[in-house]
NUBA-703531 format. One record per residue (C-alpha): residue in three letters; x, y, z. Coordinates in steps of 0.1 Angstrom, whole numbers, plus 2048, in hexadecimal, padded with zeros to 3 digits. Each point is the difference from the previous one (the first is absolute). Layout:
! NUBA-703531
alaXYZ
...
***
This chain:
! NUBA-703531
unkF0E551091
unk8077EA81E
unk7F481F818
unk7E280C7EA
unk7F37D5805
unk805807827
unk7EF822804
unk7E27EF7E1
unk7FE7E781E
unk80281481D
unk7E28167F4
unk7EA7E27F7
unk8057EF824
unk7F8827810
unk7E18007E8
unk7F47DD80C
unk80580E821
unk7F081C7FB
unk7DE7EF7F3
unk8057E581C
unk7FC81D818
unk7E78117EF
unk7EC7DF7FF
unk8077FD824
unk7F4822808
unk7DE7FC7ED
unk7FC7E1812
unk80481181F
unk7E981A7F9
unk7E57E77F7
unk8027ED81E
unk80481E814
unk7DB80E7F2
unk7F27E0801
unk80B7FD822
unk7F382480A
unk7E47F47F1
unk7FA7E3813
unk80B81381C
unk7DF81C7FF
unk7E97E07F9
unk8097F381F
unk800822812
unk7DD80A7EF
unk7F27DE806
unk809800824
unk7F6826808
unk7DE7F37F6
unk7F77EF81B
unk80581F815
unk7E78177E8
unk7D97FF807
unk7F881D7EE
unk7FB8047DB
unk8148227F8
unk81B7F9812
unk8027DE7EA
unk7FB8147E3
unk81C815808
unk8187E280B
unk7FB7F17E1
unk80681E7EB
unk822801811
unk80A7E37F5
unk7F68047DE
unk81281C802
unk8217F080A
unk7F87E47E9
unk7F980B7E0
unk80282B804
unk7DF8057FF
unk7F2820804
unk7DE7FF80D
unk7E67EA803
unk7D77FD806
unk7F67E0810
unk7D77F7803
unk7F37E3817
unk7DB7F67FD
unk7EB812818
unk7F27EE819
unk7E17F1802
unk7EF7E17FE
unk8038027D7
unk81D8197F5
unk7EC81A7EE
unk8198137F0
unk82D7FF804
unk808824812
unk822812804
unk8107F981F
unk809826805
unk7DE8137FC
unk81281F7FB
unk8187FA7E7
unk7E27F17EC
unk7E981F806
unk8218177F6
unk8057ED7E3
unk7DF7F67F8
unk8037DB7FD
unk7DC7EC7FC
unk7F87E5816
unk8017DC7ED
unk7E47EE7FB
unk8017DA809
unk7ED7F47DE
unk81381E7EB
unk8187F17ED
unk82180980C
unk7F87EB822
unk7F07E67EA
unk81F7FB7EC
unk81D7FF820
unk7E67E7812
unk8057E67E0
unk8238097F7
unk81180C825
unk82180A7EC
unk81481D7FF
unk7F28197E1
unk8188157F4
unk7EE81C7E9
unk8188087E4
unk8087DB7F7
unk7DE7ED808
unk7F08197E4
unk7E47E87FB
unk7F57FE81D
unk80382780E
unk7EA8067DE
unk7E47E480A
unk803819824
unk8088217F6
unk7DC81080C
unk80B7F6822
unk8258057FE
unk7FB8227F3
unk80681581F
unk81B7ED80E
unk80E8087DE
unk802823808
unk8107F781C
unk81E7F27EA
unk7F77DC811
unk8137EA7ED
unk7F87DC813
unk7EC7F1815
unk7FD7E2814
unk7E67E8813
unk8037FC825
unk7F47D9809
unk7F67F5820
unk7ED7DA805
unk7FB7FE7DB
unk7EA81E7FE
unk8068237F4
unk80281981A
unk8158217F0
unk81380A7E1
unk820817800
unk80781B7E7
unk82780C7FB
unk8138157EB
unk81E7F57FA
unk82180E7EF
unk7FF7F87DB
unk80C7E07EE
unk7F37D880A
unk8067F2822
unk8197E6804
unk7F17DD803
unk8117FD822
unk7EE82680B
unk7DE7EF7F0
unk8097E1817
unk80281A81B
unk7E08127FD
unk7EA7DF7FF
unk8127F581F
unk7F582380F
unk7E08007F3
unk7F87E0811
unk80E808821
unk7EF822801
unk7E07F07F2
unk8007E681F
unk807824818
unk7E68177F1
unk7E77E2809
unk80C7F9822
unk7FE827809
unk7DD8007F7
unk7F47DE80D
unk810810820
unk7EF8257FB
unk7DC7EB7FA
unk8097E981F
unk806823811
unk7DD80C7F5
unk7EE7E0806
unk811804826
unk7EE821805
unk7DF7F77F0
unk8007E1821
unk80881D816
unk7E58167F1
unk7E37E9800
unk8077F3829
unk80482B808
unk7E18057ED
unk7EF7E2816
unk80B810822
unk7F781F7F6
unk7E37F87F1
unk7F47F081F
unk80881B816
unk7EF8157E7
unk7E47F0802
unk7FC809827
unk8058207F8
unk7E38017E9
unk7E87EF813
unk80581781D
unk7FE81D7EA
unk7DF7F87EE
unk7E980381C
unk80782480E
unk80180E7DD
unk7DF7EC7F9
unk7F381A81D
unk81381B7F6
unk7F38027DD
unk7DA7F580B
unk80582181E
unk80C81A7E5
unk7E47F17E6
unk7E380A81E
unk80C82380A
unk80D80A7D6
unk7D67FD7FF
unk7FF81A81B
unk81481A7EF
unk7F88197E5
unk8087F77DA
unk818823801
unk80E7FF81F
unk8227F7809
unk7F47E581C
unk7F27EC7E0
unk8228027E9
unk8147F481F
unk7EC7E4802
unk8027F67DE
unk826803804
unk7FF7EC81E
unk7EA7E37ED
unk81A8057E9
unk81D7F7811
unk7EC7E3814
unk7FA7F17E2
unk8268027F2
unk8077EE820
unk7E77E47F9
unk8117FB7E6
unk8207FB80A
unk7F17E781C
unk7EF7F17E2
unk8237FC7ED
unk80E7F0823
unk7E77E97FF
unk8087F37DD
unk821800808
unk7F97EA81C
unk7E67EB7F6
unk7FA8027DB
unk7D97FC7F8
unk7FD7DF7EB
unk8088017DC
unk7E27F97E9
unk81A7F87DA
unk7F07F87E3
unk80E8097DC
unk80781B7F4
unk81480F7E0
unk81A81A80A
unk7FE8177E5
unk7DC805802
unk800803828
unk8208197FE
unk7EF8167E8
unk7E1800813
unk816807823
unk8128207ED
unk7DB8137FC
unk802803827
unk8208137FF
unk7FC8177E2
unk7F381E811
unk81D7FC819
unk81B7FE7E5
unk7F181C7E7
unk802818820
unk8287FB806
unk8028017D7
unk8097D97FF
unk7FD7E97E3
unk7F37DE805
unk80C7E97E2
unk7F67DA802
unk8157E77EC
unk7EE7DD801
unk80D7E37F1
unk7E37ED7E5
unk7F27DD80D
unk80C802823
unk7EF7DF813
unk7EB80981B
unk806807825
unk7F27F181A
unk7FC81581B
unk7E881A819
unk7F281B7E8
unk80181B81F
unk8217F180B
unk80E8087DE
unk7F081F7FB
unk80B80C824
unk82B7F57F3
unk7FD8117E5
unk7ED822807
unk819803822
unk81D7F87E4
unk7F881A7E7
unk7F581C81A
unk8207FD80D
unk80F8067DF
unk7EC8167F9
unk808817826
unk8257F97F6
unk8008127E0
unk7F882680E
unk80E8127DF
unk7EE7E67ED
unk8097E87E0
unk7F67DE7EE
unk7F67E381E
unk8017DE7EC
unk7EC7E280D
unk80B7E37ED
unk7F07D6801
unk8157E57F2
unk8097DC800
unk81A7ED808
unk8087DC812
unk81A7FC816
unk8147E27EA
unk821804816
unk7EE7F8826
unk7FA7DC804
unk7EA80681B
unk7E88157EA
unk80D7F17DC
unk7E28017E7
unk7E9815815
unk7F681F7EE
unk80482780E
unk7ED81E7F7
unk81781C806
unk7F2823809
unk81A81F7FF
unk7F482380F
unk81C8187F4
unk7FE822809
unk81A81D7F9
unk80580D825
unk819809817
unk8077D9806
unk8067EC81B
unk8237F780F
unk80E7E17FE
unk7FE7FB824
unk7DF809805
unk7F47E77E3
unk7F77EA817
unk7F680D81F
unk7E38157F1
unk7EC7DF804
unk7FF7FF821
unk7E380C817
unk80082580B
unk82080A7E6
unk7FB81C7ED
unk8118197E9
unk7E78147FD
unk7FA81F81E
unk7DB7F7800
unk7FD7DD7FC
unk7FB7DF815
unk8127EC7F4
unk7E87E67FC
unk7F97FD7DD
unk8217EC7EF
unk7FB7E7823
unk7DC7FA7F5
unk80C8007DB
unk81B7E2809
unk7E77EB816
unk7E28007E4
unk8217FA7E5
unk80B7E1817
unk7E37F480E
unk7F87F87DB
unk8217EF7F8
unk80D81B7ED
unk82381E804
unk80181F808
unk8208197F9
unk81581F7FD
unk81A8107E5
unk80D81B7F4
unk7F680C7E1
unk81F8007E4
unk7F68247FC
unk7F880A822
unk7DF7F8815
unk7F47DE80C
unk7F37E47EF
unk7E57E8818
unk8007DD7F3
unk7E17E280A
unk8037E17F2
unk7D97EB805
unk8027DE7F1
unk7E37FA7E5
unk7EA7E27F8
***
């Protein structure tokens, strides 16, 4: 009995052992993740400030949700940028083409709701709420998204993040985790593109003192040039009179007359470059004045089997700019859509509004916004920008005059002028005019 008391004893004080160590271990464990944890904060936190571009953010912070909480792939949008976001788009373009992924909306209500809320939603347990979205969450569900979160930066909504993650709730420490990430990238996605549009704003300064030089040297040119084709075309004129209507005297003359005239007006186009004629604005309403502009290119776009659709927003407030200026932006803007698309296909020309509510320099100034989108061959990313410069050209038979003159009527009346790529291919040319 004595023996059976010490071994009853024993194997209690090994089984309070035992549960002391196991306690010990899981203790352990938890700091260890917690630590780890901490650990890819601070590592993701300070890789940031080495990052300026937006994918390879997007791909950092997938990492480290990967490492985190195991997740297994992720779509994060960040408001495109403008003066007013227009509409959230996927970081990766071609995962969002692949998969077919719509651009959000800033007034739809899934960005509505994370601007109010900025929480982490979790699909399967927030079912009120993914019901009050499930229009918009509907492809994402396809997807197997299962949660998605806000990314923050200076109080304002600048992205969301979609993830699927393994099954079963998150942890409140890994919930802890992901706000602390989505703040941090949030604060990173915004300083990438302050830096991208400090970039771009660095090559418009550029732009606009090379356009000046050349402009001016251009402008020599021109002058010089006027006078002897002046004689040229006024000699070829007198003798064409001399020559039979048949002959072939008379049809090189024509040809000749032809060709001087092409050259006056390129020294005409040098001219505006250099010294733009002054503008005469007055009022006008977009819709009416792009509809009217679109008659002058219909022949051109029925003969390479184009289809001109306009998409005009209702009760846009007037412009107040040059009628011929305008006209002149937009008929160089849609030809060259138009010359783009040689196997043909749908050309949108589209006038909305928006104000620029983020830019305290322009804060409460309203922006009509004119897209040309054409289904071309595009235009590289590195070219975006240097097609507005004076005597660039993609084209094998053009000038390049036509964007330069394009910018300089667009500036000259306080207004924007870019480039992008389509989300399905071709280039999208954007002017923003302010209104009355």
């Amino acid at each position: 009995m004595m023996y059976n008391a010490l071994i009853l004893g024993a194997l209690r004080q090994l089984s309070a052992d035992i549960q002391e160590i196991d306690m010990a271990r899981n203790f352990l464990n938890l700091f260890q993740r917690r630590h780890k944890g901490d650990t890819l904060l601070t590592e993701f936190g300070e890789s940031l400030l080495l990052i300026v571009d937006p994918e390879q953010l997007k791909n950092n912070l997938l990492s480290k949700l990967r490492e985190l909480i195991n997740v297994e792939k992720a779509f994060v949008y960040l408001a495109s940028q403008s003066d007013l976001p227009l509409a959230f788009h996927c970081v990766d373009r071609t995962a969002q083409t692949k998969s077919q992924l719509p651009d959000l909306t800033v007034n739809g209500k899934l960005v509505s709701w994370f601007r109010v809320n900025r929480q982490i939603l979790a699909f399967d347990e927030d079912k009120e709420v993914t019901q009050y979205l499930a229009e918009e969450l509907e492809p994402f569900f396809e997807l197997s998204m299962n949660l998605a979160f806000p990314l923050v930066s200076m109080d304002r909504l600048i992205g969301i993040t979609f993830l699927h993650v393994p099954e079963g709730s998150l942890k409140i420490d890994e919930v802890a985790k992901i706000q602390t990430l989505g703040r941090q990238a949030g604060l990173a996605f915004e300083n990438a593109l302050l830096f991208k549009e400090r970039m771009r704003q660095n090559e418009r300064m550029f732009r606009a003192e090379q356009l000046a030089t050349m402009g001016q040297f251009a402008a020599g040119i021109a002058h010089e040039l006027r006078n002897p084709l002046t004689a040229i075309r006024s000699t070829v004129q007198y003798l064409s009179g001399e020559f039979t209507e048949d002959g072939e005297q008379k049809k090189l003359a024509t040809d000749v007359l032809g060709e001087v005239d092409r050259l006056n007006g390129i020294v005409e186009n040098l001219l505006t470059l250099a010294k733009p004629a002054e503008s005469k604005p007055r009022k006008l309403d977009v819709g009416k004045e792009i509809e009217h502009y679109l008659n002058f290119v219909e022949a051109q776009a029925k003969k390479q089997n184009v289809q001109i659709e306009s998409q005009i927003e209702k009760d846009l407030p007037k412009l107040f700019c040059d009628p011929a200026e305008l006209r002149q932006v937009l008929i160089n803007l849609v030809l060259n859509g138009i010359q783009a698309m040689t196997k043909g296909g749908p050309l949108v020309i589209r006038a909305l509004l928006f104000s620029p509510k983020d830019d305290a320099i322009t804060a409460g100034k309203k922006k009509i916004l004119i897209e040309v989108e054409d289904k071309g061959a595009g235009i590289p990313a590195n070219l975006s920008e240097k097609v507005f410069e004076p005597f660039f050209t993609t084209k094998s038979s053009g000038t390049g005059l036509g964007l330069a003159i394009c910018n300089n009527i667009v500036r000259r009346h306080g207004g924007e002028i870019w480039i992008e790529q389509g989300i399905e291919g071709g280039t999208v040319v954007k002017v923003t005019l302010p209104c009355i």
